[in-house]
BATINU-172531 format. One record per residue (C-alpha): residue in one letter; x, y negated, z. Coordinates in steps of 0.2 Angstrom, whole numbers, plus 2048, in hexadecimal, padded with zeros to 3 digits. Layout:
residues N
AXYZ
...
This chain:
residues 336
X16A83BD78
X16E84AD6C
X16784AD58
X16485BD54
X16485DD40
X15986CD3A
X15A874D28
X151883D24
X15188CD14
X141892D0C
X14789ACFE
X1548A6D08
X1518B7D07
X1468B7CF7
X1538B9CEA
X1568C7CDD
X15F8D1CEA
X14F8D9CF1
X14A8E1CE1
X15C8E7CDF
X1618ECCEF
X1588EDCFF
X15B8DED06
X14E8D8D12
X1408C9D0F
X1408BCD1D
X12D8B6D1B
X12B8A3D1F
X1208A6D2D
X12F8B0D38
X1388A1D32
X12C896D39
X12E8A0D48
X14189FD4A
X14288BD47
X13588DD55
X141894D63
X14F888D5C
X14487BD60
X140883D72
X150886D76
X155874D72
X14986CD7C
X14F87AD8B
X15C86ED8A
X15985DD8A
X15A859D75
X14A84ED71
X14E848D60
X14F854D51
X151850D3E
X14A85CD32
X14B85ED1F
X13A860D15
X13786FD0B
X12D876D01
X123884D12
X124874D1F
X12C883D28
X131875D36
X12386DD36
X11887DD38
X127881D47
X122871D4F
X110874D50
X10E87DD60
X109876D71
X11887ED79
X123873D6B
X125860D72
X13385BD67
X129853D58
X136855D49
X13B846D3E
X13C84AD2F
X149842D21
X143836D15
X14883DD06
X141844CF4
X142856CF1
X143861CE4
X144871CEE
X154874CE7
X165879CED
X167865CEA
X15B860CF9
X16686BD05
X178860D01
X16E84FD05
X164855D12
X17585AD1C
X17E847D14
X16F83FD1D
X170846D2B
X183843D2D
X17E832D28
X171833D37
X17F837D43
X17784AD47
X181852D54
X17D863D4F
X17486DD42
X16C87DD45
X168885D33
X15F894D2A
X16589CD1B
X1718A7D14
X1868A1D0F
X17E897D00
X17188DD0C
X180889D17
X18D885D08
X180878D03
X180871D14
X19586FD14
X193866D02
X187859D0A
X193858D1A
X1A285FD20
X1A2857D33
X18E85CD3B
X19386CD47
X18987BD43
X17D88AD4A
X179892D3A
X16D8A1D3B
X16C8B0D2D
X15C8B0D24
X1658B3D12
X16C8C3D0B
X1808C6D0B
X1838BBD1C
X1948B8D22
X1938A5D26
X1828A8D2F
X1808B3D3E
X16F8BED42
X16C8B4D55
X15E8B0D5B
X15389FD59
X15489BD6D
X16689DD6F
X16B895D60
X161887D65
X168886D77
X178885D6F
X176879D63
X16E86ED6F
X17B86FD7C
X188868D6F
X17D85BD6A
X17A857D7D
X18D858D80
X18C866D8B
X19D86CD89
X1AC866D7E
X1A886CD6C
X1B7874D69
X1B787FD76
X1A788AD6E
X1AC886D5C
X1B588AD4F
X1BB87FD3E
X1B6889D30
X1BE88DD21
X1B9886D0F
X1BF890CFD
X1C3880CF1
X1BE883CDF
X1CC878CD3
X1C9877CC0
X1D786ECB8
X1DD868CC7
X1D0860CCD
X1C2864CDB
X1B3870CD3
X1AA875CE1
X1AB87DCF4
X1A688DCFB
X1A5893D0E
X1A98A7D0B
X1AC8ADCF9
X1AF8A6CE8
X1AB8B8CDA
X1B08B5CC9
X1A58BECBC
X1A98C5CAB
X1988BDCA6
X1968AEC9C
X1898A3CA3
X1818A3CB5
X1708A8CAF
X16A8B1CBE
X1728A9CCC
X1738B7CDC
X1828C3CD7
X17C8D5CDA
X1858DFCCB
X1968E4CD3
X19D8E6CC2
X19A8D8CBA
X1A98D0CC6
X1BA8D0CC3
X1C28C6CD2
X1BF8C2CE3
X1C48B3CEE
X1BF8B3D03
X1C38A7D0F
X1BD8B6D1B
X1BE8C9D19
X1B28CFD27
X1B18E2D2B
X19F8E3D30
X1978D7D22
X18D8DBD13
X1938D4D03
X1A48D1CFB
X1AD8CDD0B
X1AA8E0D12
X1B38E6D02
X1C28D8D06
X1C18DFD19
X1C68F0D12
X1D88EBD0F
X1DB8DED1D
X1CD8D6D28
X1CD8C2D28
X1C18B9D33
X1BD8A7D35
X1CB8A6D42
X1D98ACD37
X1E18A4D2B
X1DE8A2D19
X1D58B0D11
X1D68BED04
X1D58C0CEF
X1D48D0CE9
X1D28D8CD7
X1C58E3CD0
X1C88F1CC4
X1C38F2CB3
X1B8904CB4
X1C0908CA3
X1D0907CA9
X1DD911CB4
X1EB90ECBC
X1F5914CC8
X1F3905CD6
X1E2908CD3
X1D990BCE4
X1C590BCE9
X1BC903CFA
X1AC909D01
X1A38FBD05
X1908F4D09
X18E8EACFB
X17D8E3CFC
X1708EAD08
X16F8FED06
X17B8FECF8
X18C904CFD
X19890ACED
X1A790DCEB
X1B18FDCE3
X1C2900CD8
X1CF8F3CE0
X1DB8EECD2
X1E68E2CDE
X1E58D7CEE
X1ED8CBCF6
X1ED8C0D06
X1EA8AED02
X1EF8A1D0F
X1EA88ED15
X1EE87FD08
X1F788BCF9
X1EC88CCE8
X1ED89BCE0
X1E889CCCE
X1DD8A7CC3
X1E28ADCB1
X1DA8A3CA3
X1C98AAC9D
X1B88A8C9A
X1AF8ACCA9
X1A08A9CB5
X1A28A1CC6
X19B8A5CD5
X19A89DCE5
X1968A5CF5
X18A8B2CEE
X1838A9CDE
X18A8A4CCD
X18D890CCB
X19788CCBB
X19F892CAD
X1B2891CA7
X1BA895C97
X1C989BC94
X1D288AC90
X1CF882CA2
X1D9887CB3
X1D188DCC1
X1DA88ECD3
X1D3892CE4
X1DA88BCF4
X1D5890D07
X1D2880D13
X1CD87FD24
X1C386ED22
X1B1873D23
X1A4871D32
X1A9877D45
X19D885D45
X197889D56
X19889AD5F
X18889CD67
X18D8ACD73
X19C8A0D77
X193890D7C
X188899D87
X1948A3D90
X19F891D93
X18E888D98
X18A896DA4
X19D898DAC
X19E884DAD
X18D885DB6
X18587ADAB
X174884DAC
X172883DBC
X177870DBE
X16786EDAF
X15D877DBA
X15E86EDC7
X15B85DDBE
């Protein structure tokens, strides 16, 4: 019998972004009403058992409180501090738990909180954030068919899957921190605000994917060489000082954040590839990881980025219904 793991992010959606750009709000109750389909579409197939973390709008709980719902979540048993922090032990537990798929809501810093807590739950992870690359716009009831037929073993996982690609953060060597898309480095000294929004207050870039038809710092990576999750390694690129010119100096038109498309001055880039760690010039600087600042370095410590392919299968919703329905599987449930 599948476990289903769900993790929804209330606070997606709601950061400084919307008063900057135009990025949209995601209200808890459409929320309530995506988890919803997730949990119809898992019990469409067969999944009985699902593990929820608590937060802070019982956006689960409210999902589960309808008479077409008969999946009655279980909630983990943990404390909470409706924090980024409740999100990493909510997805450790639930490894713990032996989950066989995790369908969450958020944006790339939801789900980068998920891969700290575990590396190895397969994921359906569905944009309710701002800049999204890791998370797709799907919808609730095909995300939740999908997740539930991996959990149920429907098919073999890796044929509607894909290993994704993590951006290691080293200080002196040793392991910092992780992110699933992009890791910005900012001329500013501490993290203050956390959402980066000001395009120049960043000097470098590092992707593990440069995606054509994002928003965010990927698009303007996609503008000199498209890197998806399938490809390997990813992509740094350098961002001109405005005050200075120079001959190799180029600019990218590229949607920045929601509305906001500017052109960015492109110093230098460079591909990176899987396994090889390429270092950063020594100085004080902010760090940002996957769309918010997180630490602060100075100009005495090393800082070196390396791409891996070790994170969480994610799961490619059109794929695994298009297997289930060529294999038949549909039809053999239907007839149960």
């Amino acid at each position: 019998m599948g476990l289903v793991g769900i993790i929804a992010n209330p606070a997606a959606s709601k950061d400084i972004r919307r008063l900057v750009a135009q990025g949209r709000v995601v209200p808890d109750w459409e929320k309530v009403n995506t988890v919803r389909r997730v949990m119809l579409g898992l019990q469409a197939v067969g999944v009985e058992r699902v593990v929820a973390m608590p937060d802070s709008s019982n956006l689960v709980m409210r999902a589960a409180d309808d008479p077409s719902v008969f999946i009655k979540p279980e909630f983990l048993d943990m404390p909470t501090f409706y924090s980024e922090g409740d999100t990493v032990k909510a997805s450790g537990l639930m490894a713990g738990q032996g989950v066989d798929s995790l369908v969450t809501l958020g944006g790339d810093g939801t789900n980068r909180a998920v891969v700290v807590g575990s590396k190895s739950i397969p994921m359906v992870a569905i944009s309710t954030g701002t800049n999204n690359v890791f998370p797709t716009m799907v919808e609730g009831t095909l995300a939740g068919l999908a997740a539930g037929m991996a959990a149920e073993d429907w098919f073999e996982l890796p044929d509607v899957s894909v290993p994704s690609k993590i951006m290691h953060v080293y200080v002196d060597g040793e392991l910092r921190d992780i992110a699933l898309i992009d890791v910005a480095l900012s001329k500013e000294r501490f993290v203050a605000s956390k959402a980066i929004w000001d395009m120049e207050t960043l000097f470098e870039v590092f992707l593990t994917r440069a995606e054509p038809a994002s928003i965010g710092l990927s698009s303007i990576g996609a503008r000199f060489e498209a890197v998806s999750m399938r490809d390997e390694g990813g992509l740094q690129y350098s961002i001109a000082d405005p005050d200075e010119y120079d001959s190799e100096t180029f600019s990218v038109l590229a949607p920045v954040a929601p509305g906001v498309v500017p052109r960015v001055r492109i110093a230098s880039w460079k591909r990176m590839w899987d396994g090889k760690r390429m270092a950063v010039d020594k100085r004080n600087c902010t760090v940002a990881l996957d769309g918010e600042r997180a630490f602060s370095i100075n100009e005495y410590q090393l800082l070196e980025l390396e791409v891996k392919r070790n994170g969480p299968p994610v799961i490619d919703v059109n794929l695994a219904l298009n297997v289930a329905a060529k294999q038949g599987l549909f039809n053999q449930a239907l007839g149960n």
